[in-house]
C-alpha positions in Angstrom: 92.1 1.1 109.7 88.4 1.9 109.0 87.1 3.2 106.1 84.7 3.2 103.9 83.1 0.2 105.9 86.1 -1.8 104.9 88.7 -2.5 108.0 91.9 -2.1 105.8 95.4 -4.2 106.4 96.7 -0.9 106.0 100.4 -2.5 104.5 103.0 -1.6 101.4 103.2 -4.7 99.2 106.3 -5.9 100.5 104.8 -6.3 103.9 102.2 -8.2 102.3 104.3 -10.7 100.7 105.6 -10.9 104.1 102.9 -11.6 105.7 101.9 -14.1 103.1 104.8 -16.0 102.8 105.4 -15.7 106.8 101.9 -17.6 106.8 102.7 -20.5 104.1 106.1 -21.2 106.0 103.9 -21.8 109.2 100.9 -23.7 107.6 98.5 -20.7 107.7 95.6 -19.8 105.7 95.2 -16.3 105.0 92.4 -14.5 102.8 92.8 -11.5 100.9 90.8 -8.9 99.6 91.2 -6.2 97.7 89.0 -3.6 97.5 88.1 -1.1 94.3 85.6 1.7 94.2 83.0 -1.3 92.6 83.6 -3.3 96.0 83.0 -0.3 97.9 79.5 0.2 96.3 78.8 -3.7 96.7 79.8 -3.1 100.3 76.9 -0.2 101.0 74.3 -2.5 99.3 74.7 -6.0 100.2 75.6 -7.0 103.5 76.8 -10.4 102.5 80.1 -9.0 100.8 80.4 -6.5 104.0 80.8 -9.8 106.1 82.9 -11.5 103.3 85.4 -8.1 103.8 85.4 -8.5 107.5 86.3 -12.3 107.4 89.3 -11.8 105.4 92.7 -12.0 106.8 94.2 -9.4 104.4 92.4 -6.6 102.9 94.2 -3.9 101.0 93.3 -0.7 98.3 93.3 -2.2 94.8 92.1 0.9 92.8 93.6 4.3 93.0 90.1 5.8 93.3 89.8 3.9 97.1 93.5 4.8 97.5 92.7 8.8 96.9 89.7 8.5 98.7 91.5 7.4 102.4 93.7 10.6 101.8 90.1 13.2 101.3 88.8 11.0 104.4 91.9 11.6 106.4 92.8 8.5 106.8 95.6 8.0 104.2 96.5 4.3 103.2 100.0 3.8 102.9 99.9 2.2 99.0 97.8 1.2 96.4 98.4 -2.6 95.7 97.1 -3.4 92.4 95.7 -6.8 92.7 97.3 -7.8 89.2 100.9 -6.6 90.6 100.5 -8.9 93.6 99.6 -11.8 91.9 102.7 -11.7 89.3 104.5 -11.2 92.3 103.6 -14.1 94.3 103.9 -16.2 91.2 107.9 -14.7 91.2 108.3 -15.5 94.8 106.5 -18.6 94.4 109.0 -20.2 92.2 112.0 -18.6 94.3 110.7 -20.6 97.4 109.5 -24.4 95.6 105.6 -22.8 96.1 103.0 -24.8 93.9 99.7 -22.8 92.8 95.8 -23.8 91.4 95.2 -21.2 88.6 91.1 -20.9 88.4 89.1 -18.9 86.6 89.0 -17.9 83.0 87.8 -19.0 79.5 90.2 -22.0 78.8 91.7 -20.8 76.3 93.0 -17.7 78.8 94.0 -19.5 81.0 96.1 -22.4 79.1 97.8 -18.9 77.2 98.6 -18.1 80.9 99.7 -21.4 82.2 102.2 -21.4 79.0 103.2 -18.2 79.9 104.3 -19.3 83.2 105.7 -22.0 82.2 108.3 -20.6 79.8 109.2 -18.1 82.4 109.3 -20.0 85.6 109.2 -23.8 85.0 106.8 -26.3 85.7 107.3 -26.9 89.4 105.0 -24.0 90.3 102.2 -24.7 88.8 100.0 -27.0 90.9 96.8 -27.3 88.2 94.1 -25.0 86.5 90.8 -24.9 86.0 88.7 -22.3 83.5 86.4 -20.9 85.3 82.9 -21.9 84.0 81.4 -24.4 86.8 78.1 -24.7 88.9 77.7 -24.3 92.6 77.1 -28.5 91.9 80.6 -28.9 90.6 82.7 -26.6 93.6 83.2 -30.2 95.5 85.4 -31.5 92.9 87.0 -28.6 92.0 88.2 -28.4 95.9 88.8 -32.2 95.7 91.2 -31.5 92.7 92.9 -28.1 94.6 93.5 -30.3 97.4 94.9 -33.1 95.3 97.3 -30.9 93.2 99.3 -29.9 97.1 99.3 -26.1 96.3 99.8 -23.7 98.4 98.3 -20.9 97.0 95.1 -20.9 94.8 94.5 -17.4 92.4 91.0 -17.0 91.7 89.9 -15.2 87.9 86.5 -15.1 88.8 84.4 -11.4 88.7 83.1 -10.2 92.1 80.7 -11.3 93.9 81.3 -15.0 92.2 84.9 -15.4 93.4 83.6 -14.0 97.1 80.9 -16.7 97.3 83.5 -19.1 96.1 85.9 -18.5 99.1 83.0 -18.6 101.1 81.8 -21.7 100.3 84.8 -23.4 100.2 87.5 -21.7 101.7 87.3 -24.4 105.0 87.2 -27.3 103.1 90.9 -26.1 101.0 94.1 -27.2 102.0 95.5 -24.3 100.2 97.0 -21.6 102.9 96.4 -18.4 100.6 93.3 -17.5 98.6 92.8 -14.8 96.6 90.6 -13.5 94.2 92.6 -11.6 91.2 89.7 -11.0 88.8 90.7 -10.3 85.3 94.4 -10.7 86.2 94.4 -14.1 84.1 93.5 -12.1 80.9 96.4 -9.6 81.3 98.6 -12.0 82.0 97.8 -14.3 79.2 98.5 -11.1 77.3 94.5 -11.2 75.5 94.2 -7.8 77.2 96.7 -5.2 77.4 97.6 -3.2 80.9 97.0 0.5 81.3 100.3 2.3 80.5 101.8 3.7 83.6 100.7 7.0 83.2 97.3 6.3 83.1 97.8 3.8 85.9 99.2 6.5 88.0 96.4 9.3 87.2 93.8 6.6 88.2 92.4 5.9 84.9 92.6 2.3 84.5 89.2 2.0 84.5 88.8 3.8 81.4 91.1 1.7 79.4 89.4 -1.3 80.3 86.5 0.3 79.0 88.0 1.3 75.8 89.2 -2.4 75.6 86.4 -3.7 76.4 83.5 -1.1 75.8 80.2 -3.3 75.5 80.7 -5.4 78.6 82.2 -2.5 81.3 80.3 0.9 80.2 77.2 0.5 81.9 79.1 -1.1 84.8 81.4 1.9 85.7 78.6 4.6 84.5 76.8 3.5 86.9 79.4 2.3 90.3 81.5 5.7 89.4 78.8 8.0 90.9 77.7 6.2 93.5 81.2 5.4 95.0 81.9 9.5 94.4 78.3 10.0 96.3 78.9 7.5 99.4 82.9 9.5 99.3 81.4 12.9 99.6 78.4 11.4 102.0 81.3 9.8 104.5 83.6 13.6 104.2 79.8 15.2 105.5 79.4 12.7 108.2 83.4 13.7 109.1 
């Protein structure tokens, strides 16, 4: 489905899994994307992340604000997929099915809280390696040396946008790996260092402002200023309609 420049999977989260797991069985590489009202704004200004969107295998609603948007379009998505709901997910699934995954992204100390994490819960066998996720451009040839090396099948990003979409652009021929996806600050949450929305406020689509009272020097500029522009480019798109 169209919308919003962004050619949307259009699937629930179980046919997702699905489709990823369908892919892994057969020795597939898959892509995904997700896509929040930040993307979207990305997406109207720089052409480079409007090809990254249409390369990927996968692309799905991540924030409620894209998800509402589809229905004012009138083209309703079927779910909102929060990219942090997948990810445990396919870590759960992962272990169920003898899956091995590269963990990248992070400060270290994140992401050894989250490989521990794992670890308690689901064992060893499914975790393939980890990286934090402080490197130069120079060092990406080791890193995919060392993804390769570790036989996982899926590899989880923790990298901001656009860094984790140049990443996979990069590199994304030269993995073994037959899913990649790019989870964000999903490492932090599940390393518990930052706390999820409560429901509620995940439900009235106002994650966003709990991250910013979280985190209130490094994301109040950011969404005072992507807010209004993705409400503008909404609004332009219903006029166009």
């Amino acid at each position: 489905m169209k919308l919003l420049r962004c050619n949307f999977s259009n699937l629930t989260k179980e046919e997702t899994i699905d489709k990823i797991v369908k892919s892994i069985d057969q020795n597939k590489k898959i892509v995904y994307m997700d896509i929040n009202a930040d993307k979207v704004v990305t997406i109207y200004k720089d052409p480079n992340m409007q090809k990254y969107v249409d390369e990927a295998d996968i692309v799905n609603p991540d924030g409620m604000a894209v998800f509402w948007a589809s229905k004012f379009l009138g083209k309703p998505l079927k779910e909102r997929i929060a990219g942090v709901d997948l990810f445990v997910e396919l870590i759960k699934v992962s272990a169920e099915k003898g899956y091995r995954i590269y963990f990248l992204g992070a400060k270290q100390e994140v992401i050894e809280l989250m490989i521990e994490k794992i670890r308690r819960e689901y064992g060893d066998s499914v975790i393939g390696g980890y990286r934090n996720g402080y490197f130069s451009e120079e060092d990406e040839e080791n890193i995919c040396n060392e993804i390769n090396k570790s036989n996982s099948q899926l590899l989880f990003l923790g990298i901001t946008s656009p860094k984790k979409e140049y990443f996979i652009e990069r590199n994304k021929d030269k993995l073994n790996v037959n899913f990649i996806m790019g989870v964000g600050g999903s490492f932090d949450v599940v390393s518990g260092k930052i706390k999820r929305a409560p429901l509620i406020m995940q439900k009235l689509g106002l994650e966003w402002l709990f991250r910013i009272y979280q985190e209130p020097k490094r994301l109040w500029k950011r969404y005072a200023k992507t807010n209004p522009i993705f409400i503008y480019i909404v609004l332009k798109e219903r006029l166009k309609k």
